[in-house]
C-alpha positions as CSV (number, residue, x, y, z in Angstrom):
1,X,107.1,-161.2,-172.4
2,X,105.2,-158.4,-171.0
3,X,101.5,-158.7,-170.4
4,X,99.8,-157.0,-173.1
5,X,98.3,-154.4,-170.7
6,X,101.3,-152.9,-169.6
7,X,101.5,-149.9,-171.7
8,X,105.6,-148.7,-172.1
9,X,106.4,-145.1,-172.6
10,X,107.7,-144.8,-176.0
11,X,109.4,-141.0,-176.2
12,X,112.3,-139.9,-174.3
13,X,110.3,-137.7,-172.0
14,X,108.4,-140.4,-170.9
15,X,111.0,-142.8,-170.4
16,X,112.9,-140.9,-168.2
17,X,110.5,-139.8,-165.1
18,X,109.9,-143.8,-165.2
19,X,113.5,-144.0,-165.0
20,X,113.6,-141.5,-162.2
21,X,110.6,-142.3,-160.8
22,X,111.7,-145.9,-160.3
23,X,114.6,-145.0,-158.4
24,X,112.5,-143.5,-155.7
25,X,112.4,-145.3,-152.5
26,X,110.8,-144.9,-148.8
27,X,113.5,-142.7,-147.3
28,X,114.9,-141.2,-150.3
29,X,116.5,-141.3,-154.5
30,X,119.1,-144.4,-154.7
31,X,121.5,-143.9,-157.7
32,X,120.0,-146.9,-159.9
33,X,119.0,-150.4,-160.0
34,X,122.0,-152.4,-160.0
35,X,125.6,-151.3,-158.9
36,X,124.0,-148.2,-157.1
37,X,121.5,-149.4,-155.4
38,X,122.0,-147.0,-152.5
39,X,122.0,-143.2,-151.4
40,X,124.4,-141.8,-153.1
41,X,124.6,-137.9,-151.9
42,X,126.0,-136.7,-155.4
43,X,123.5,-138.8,-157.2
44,X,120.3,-138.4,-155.2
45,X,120.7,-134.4,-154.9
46,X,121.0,-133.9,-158.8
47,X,118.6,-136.5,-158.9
48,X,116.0,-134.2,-156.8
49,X,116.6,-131.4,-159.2
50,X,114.4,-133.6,-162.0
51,X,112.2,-134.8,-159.0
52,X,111.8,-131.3,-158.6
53,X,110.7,-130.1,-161.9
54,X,108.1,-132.4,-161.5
55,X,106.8,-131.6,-158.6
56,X,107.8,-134.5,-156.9
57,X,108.4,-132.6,-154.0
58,X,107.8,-134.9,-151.3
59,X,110.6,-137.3,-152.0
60,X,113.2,-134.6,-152.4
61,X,112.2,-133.8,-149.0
62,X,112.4,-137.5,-147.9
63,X,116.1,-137.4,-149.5
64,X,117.0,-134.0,-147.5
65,X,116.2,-135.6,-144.7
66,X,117.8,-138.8,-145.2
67,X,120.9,-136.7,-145.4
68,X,120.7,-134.7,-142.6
69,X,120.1,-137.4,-140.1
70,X,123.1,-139.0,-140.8
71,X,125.2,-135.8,-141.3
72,X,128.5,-135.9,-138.7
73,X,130.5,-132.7,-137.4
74,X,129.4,-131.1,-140.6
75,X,130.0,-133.9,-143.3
76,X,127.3,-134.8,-145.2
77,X,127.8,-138.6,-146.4
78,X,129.4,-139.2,-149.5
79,X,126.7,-142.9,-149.6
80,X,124.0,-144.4,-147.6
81,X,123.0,-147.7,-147.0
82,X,126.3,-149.7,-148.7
83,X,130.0,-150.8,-148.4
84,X,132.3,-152.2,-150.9
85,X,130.6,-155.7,-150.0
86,X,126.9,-154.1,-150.5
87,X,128.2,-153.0,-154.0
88,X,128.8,-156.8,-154.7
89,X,125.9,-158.0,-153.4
90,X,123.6,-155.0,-155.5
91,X,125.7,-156.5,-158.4
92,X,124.0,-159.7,-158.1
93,X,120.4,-158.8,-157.7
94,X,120.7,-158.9,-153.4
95,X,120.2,-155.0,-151.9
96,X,121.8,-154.7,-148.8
97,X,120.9,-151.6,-146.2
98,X,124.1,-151.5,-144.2
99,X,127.1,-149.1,-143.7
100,X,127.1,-144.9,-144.2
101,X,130.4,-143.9,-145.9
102,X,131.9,-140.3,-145.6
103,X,135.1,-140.6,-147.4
104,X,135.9,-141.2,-150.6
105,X,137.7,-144.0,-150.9
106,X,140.1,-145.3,-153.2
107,X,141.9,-146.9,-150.0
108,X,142.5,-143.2,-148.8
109,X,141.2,-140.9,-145.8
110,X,140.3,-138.2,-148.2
111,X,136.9,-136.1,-148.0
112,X,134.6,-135.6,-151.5
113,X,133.4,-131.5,-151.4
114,X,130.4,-132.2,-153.3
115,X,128.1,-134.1,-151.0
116,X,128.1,-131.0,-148.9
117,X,127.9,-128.5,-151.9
118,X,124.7,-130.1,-153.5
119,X,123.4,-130.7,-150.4
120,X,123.3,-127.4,-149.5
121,X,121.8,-126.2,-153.9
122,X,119.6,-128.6,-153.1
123,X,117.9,-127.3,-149.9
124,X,118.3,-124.1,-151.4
125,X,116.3,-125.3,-154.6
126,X,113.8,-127.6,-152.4
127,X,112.7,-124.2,-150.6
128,X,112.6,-122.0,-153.3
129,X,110.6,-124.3,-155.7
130,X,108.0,-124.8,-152.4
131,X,108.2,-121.9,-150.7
132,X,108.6,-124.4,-147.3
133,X,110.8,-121.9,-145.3
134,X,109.6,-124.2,-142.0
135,X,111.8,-126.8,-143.3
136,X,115.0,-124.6,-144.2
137,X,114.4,-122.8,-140.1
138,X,114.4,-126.6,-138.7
139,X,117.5,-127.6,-139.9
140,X,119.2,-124.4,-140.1
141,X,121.9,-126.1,-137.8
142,X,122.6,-128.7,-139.5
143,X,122.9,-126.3,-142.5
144,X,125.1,-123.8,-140.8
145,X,127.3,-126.5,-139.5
146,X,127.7,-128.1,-143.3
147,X,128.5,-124.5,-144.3
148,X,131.2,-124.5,-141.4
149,X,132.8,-127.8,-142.9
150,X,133.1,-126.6,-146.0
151,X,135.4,-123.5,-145.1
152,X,137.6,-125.9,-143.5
153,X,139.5,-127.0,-146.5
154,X,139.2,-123.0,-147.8
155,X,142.7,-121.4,-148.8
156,X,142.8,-117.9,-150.6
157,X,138.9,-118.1,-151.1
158,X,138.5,-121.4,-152.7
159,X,138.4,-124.7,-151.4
160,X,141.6,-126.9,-151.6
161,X,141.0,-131.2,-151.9
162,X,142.3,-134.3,-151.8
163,X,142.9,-136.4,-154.9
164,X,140.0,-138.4,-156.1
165,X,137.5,-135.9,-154.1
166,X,135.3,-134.8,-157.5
167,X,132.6,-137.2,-158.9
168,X,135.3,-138.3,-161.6
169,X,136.8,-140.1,-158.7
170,X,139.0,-142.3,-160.4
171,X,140.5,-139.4,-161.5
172,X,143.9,-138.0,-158.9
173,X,143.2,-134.2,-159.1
174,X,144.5,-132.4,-155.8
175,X,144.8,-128.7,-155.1
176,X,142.3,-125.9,-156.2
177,X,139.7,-128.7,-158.5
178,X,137.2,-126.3,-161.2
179,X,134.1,-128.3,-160.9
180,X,134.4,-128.1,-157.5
181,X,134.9,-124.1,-156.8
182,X,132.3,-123.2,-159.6
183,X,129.7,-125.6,-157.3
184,X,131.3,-123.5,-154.0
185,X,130.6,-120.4,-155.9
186,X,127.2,-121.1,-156.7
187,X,126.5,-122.7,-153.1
188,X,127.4,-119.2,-151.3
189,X,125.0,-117.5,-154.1
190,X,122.0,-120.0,-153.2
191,X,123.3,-119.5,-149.6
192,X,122.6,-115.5,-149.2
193,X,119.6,-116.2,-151.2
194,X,118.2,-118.8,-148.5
195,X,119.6,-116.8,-145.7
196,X,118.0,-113.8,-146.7
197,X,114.7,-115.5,-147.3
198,X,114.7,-116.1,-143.5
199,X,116.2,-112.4,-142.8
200,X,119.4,-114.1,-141.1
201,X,121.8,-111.8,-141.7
202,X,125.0,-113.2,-144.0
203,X,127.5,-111.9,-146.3
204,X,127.1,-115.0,-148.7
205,X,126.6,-112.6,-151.6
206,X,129.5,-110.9,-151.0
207,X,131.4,-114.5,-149.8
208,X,130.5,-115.9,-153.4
209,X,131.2,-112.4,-155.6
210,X,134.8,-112.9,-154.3
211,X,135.2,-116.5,-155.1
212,X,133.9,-115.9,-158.8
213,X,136.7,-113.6,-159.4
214,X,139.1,-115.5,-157.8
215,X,138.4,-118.3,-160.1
216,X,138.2,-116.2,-163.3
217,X,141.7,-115.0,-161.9
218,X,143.0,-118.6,-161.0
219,X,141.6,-120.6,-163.9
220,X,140.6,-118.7,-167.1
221,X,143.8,-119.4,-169.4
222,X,143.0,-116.8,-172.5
223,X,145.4,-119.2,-174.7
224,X,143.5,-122.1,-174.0
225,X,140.2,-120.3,-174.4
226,X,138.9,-122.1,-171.5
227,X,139.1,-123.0,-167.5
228,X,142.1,-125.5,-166.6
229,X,140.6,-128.4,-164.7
230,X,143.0,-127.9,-161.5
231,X,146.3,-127.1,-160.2
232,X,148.3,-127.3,-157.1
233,X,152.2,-126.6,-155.9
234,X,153.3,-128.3,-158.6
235,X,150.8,-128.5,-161.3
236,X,148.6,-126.7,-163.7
237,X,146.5,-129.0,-165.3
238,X,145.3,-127.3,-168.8
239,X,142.7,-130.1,-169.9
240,X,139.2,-129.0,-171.0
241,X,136.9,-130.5,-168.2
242,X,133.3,-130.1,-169.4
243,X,131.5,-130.4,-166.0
244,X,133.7,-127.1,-164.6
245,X,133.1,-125.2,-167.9
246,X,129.8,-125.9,-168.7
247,X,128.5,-125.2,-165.5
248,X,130.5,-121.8,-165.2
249,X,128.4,-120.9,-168.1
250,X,125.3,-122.4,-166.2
251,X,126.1,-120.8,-163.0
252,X,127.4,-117.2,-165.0
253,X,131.0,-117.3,-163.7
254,X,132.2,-116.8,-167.6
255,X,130.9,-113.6,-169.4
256,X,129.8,-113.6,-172.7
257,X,132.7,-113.5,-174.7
258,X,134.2,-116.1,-172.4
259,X,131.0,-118.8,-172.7
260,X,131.2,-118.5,-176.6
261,X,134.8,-119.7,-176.1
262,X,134.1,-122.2,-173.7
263,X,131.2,-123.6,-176.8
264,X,133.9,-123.3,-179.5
265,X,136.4,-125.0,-177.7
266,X,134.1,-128.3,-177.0
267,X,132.7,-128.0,-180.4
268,X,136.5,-128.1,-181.4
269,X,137.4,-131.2,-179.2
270,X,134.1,-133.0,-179.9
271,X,132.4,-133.0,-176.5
272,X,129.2,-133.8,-178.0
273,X,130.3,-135.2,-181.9
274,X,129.7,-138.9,-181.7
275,X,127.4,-139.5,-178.2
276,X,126.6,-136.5,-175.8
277,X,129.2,-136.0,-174.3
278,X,132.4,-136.6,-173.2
279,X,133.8,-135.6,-169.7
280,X,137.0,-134.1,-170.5
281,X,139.8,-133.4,-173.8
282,X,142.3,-134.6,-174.1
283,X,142.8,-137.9,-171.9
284,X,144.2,-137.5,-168.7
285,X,148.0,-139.1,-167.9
286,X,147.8,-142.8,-167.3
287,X,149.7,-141.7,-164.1
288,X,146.6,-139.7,-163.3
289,X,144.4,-142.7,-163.4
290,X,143.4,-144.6,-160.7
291,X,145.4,-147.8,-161.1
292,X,143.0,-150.4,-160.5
293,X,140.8,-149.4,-163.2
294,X,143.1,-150.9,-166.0
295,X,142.4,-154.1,-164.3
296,X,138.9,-154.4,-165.5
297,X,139.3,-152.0,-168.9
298,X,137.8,-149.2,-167.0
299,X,140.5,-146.7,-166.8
300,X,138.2,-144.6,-169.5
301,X,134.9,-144.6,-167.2
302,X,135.9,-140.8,-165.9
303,X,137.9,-139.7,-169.1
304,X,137.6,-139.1,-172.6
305,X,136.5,-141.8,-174.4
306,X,133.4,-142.8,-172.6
307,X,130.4,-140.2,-172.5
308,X,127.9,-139.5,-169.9
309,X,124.4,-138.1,-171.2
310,X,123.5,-136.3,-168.3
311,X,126.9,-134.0,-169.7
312,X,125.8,-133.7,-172.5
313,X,122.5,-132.4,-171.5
314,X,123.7,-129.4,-169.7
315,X,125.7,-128.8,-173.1
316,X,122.8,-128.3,-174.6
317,X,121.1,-125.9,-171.6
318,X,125.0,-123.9,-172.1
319,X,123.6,-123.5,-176.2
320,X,120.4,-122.7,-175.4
321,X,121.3,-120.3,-172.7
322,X,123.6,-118.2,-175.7
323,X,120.4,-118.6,-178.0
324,X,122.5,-121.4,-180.4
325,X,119.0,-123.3,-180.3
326,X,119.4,-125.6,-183.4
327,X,122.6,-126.7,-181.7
328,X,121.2,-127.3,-178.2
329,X,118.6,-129.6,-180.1
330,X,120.6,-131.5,-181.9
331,X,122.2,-132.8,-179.1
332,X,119.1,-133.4,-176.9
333,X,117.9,-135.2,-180.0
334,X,120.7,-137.5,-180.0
335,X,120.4,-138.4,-176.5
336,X,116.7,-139.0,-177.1
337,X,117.4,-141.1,-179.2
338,X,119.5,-143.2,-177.2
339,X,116.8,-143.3,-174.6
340,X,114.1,-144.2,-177.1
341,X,116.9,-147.2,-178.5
342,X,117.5,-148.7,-175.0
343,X,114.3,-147.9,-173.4
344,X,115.5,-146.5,-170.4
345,X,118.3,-144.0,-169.2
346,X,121.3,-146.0,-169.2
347,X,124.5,-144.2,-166.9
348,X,127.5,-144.5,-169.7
349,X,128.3,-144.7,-173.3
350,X,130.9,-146.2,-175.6
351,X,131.3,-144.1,-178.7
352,X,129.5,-146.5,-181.2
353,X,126.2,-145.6,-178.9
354,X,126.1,-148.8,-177.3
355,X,125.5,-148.7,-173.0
356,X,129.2,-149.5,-172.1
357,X,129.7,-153.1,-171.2
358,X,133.7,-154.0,-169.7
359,X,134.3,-157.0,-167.9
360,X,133.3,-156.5,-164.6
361,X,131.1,-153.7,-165.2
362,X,127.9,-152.4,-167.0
363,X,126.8,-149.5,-167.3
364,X,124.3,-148.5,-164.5
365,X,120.1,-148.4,-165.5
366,X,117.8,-146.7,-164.5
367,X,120.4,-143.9,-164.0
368,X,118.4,-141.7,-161.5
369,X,120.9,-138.6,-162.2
370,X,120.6,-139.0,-165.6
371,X,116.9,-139.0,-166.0
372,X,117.0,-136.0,-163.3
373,X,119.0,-133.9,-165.6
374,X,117.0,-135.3,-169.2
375,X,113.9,-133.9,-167.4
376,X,115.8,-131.0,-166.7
377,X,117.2,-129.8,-170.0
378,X,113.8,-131.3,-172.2
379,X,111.9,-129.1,-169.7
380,X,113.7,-125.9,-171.0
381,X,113.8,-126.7,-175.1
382,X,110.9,-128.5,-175.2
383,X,108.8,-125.3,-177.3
384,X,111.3,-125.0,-179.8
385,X,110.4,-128.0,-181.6
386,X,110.4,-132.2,-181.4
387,X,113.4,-133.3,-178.9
């Protein structure tokens, strides 16, 4: 039993910056408490976005900085401080502090593009939000050098991946990847913002004006009424992939007309119907899947089925943003709720609203990206009524 003077948040809001805020650390933002113990780049840098909005500004700066001492030729770590072995060890309450991975796994040599891409927002969004230009003209390097590793894997203007290389990495997408190229787009635009803050000259602008149309050229499928999630040689892949879509209404890749398409569609497919929200519709191939996953009755972790709040709360920024408020709050009401329930912000959800729970694996709490984003969306609907 807690001693009667410990006083425990009771509304979402509240809940998660404790969520977030215990998932700071000396050098930086670890993922969460128990499987993710550790610096995980995608984790820690949306993470720092809520830290951010805060005003927390002094650990986002820790983070940066964990990240750029441990860069290599470019590549910013995919994880910090963990192996496979550390993961099992977090699992059963012991923290390790060992091992700095840059690949993605899955028993492959393949890179993930998004450690560097939200490495590089999130410097972008540490300077603007604190005006420390010292810090950007320190490192600006290191940041030119992460810029120069992510044109490597560029063909015809976007960037070309391995399989497994997005943060659904259980899922085998390889060629052109949405989610991926709608974060490149908006990296070049934060980019010639930065650059021009410290009168470098750059054509980032004009870098990431090119790669927006090339995706609205590559991607948009009229029929569909929506982005495809990938294609490559051999494949198109038409699936609605909410992370891509969402933030291309985010990030203003779609136009009007196509962003009220986009919000059809996932209202359609039930995105955000039972818990907010799903990553994708329909399932992927079971070929698709990473195999190992069906071993523990996880195959759905990155697929429809299971739903990640932090999704769901840049659904409801994608309604607020087209002025469909009463829908935008609805959904950050039922996340809320879910907070409120569990009493903390928990990483994954099975569809009766329960934190999922498999065989070898529970969901993740505090989830540090999760209560980044909350803080996020609550921060921008929070005067149109009780969330």
């Amino acid at each position: 039993m807690l001693p009667l003077f410990i006083r425990m948040p009771k509304n979402a809001f509240e809940i998660a910056k404790k969520s977030l805020k215990e998932c700071y650390e000396k050098n930086g933002i670890i993922a969460g408490k128990v499987h993710y113990a550790n610096h995980w780049a995608r984790d820690s840098f949306y993470a720092s976005w809520g830290a951010l909005e805060l005003g927390d500004f002094e650990i986002v700066k820790k983070n940066l900085e964990l990240f750029l001492k441990y860069m290599k030729r470019g590549q910013v770590p995919l994880r910090i401080g963990s192996s496979y072995l550390g993961g099992f060890l977090a699992f059963i309450g012991i923290k390790p502090w060992f091992g700095v991975r840059y690949n993605q796994g899955k028993g492959l040599l393949n890179s993930a593009m998004d450690p560097n891409l939200l490495f590089l927002m999130t410097i972008e969004k540490y300077v603007r939000e604190t005006g420390d230009l010292a810090f950007a003209r320190k490192n600006i390097t290191k940041i030119k050098s992460a810029i120069a590793w992510l044109n490597k894997w560029k063909k015809d203007d976007l960037i070309y991946s391995e399989k497994y290389a997005t943060w659904q990495d259980s899922i085998k997408k390889k060629g052109f990847v949405l989610y991926t190229n709608i974060l490149y787009y908006e990296t070049m635009k934060k980019m010639g913002r930065l650059f021009t803050r410290l009168r470098i000259k750059n054509e980032f602008t004009e870098k990431a004006n090119e790669i927006k149309k090339m995706i609205n050229r590559r991607f948009w499928d009229k029929r569909m009424g929506h982005y495809i999630d990938y294609y490559n040689e051999k494949k198109r892949s038409g699936v609605f992939t909410s992370d891509g879509n969402f933030y291309s209404i985010l990030f203003d890749v779609a136009d009007k007309a196509q962003s009220e398409s986009i919000l059809k569609k996932a209202k359609k497919y039930g995105i955000s119907k039972d818990v907010p929200s799903y990553t994708n519709f329909p399932k992927h191939k079971n070929r698709d899947v990473y195999p190992l996953l069906y071993l523990g009755h996880m195959q759905s972790y990155n697929d429809y089925g299971i739903a990640w709040p932090w999704i769901g709360c840049i659904h409801a920024v994608c309604l607020f943003k087209m002025k469909r408020v009463a829908e935008a709050m609805k959904i950050m009401k039922k996340i809320s709720k879910l907070i409120e329930k569990d009493g903390d912000v928990y990483e994954t959800y099975e569809k009766n609203g329960k934190p999922l729970n498999r065989l070898f694996y529970r969901s993740e709490h505090p989830f540090a990206w999760g209560a980044g984003f909350y803080i996020l969306a609550y921060k921008q609907l929070k005067n149109y009524g009780k969330i």
